[in-house]
N, C-alpha and C positions, 0 to 999 in steps of 0.2 A: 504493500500500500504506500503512496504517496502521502508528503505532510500535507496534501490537500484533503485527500481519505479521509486522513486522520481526524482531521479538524472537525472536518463535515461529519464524521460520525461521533465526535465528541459532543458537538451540537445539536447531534439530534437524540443523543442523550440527556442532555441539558435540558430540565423543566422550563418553562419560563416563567415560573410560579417562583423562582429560582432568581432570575434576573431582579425580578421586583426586588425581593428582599437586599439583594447585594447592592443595587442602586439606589435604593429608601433606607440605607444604613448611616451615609453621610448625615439624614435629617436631626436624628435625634445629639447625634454629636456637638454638628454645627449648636444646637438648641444650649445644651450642657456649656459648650465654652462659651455662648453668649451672657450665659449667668453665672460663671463663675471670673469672668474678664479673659478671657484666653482668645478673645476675638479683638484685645487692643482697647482703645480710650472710647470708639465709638462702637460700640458693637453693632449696633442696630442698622448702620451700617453695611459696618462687614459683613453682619449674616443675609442682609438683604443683597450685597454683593456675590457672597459665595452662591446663594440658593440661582442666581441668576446664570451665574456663570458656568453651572453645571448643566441648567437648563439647556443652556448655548451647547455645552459641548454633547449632550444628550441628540438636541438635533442631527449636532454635526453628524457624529456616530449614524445616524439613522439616516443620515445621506450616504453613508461610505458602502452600506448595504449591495446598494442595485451595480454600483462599478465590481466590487468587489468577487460578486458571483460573477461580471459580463470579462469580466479582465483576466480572475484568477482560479473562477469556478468553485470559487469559496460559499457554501450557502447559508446564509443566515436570518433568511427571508422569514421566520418562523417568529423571531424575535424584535421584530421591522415597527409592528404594532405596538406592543411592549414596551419599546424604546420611545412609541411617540406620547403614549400615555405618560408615563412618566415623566420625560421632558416639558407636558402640561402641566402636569401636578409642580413640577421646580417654578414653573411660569406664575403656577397661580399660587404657589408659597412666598416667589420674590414679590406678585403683587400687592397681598394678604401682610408682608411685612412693611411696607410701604405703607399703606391702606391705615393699616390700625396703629403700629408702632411709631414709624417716622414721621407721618405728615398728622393724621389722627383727626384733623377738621373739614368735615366733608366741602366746607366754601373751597376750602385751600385745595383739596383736591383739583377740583374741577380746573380751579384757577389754574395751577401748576400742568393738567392736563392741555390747556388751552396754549397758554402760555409758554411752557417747554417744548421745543422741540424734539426732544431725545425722550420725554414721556408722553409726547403724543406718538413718537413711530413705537418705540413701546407697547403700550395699548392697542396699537392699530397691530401688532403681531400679537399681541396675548387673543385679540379678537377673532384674526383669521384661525386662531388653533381652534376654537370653543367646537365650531360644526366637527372639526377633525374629531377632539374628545368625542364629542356625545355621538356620531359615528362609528366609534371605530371596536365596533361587535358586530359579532355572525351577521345576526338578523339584518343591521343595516348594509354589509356588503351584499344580501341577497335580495334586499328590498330595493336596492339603490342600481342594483346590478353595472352595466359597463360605468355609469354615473360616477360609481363609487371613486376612481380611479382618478377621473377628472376631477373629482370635488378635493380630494387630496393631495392634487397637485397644489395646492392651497400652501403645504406644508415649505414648498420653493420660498416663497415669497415670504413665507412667514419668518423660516432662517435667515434669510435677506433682511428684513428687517430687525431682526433680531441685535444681527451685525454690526447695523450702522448701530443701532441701538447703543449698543456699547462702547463704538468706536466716540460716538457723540456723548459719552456720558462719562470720559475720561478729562474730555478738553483739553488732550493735548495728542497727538500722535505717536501715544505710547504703543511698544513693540506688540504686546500680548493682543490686546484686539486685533492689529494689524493682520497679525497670522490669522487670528479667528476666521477672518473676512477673505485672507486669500484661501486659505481652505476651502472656505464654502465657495468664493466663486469657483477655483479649481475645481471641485465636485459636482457646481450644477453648469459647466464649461461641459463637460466628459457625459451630460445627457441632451446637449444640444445635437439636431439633424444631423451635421456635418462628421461630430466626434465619433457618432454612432457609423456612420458608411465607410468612415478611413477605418475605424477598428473590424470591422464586417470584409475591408480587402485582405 
């Protein structure tokens, strides 16, 4: 057997009842050193940073999926949904800490939504996930049928905003967004028309 074999059959050994838990382990941690000060002077903060940042790279991950089978024949397709659930839930925990902890007045809210740039593309990706979430079970891929597919290209544009999201919420052109962002265009580069027919020669 090949280390692609392997993988693939290692994967399809893998629960994905499995994933959840290993990727929802960071939560209660992050929570712990935000009350004990291990998240720094401002926690509240940093945990609303950390929960965001995992989100992001949750996405990414759940971009790397479809090259990765088309490329290396690696399949992980099983775990595809998984990944985008959860990357919701980091979404709606960075929101939820923002929301209640950080800003905490609903006037201010809005204001800061309107008003910010970098919380209004924000929002506007937490928003394009909501149909993905509440979608993304049996029932609606079979109700939704070829739909379902189109409606979750959704998830593009969502990492895309995601991106700038953070590239703009640094305010300055710090290295680590940077990457984030080349990542994902590189990723959604490689499912454009053109990437697809040179890889097909």
């Amino acid at each position: 057997m090949t280390v692609v074999d392997h993988i693939n059959a290692f994967a399809r050994r893998v629960p994905t009842w499995g994933l959840y838990i290993l990727c929802l382990l960071p939560v209660p941690w992050l929570l712990y050193l935000a009350q004990t000060g291990g998240l720094g002077r401002e926690p509240i903060k940093a945990l609303e940073h950390e929960l965001g940042e995992i989100a992001l790279q949750l996405l990414i991950i759940g971009l790397t999926i479809t090259p990765l089978r088309r490329l290396l024949g690696i399949n992980l397709l099983k775990f595809r949904r998984a990944l985008g659930l959860l990357a919701f839930t980091y979404v709606a925990l960075h929101l939820l800490v923002w929301l209640v902890l950080d800003v905490g007045i609903p006037s201010q809210i809005w204001a800061d939504i309107i008003k910010r740039p970098y919380i209004t593309i924000g929002m506007a990706g937490f928003i394009l996930l909501l149909p993905l979430a509440v979608t993304s079970n049996n029932w609606s891929v079979r109700k939704l049928g070829a739909g379902w597919r189109k409606l979750h290209r959704l998830s593009y544009l969502a990492v895309l905003l995601g991106g700038v999201h953070y590239i703009m919420l640094t305010k300055t052109w710090a290295a680590e967004p940077l990457l984030y962002m080349a990542a994902i265009l590189g990723l959604l580069a490689l499912r454009l028309p053109k990437a697809r027919s040179k890889q097909a020669v």
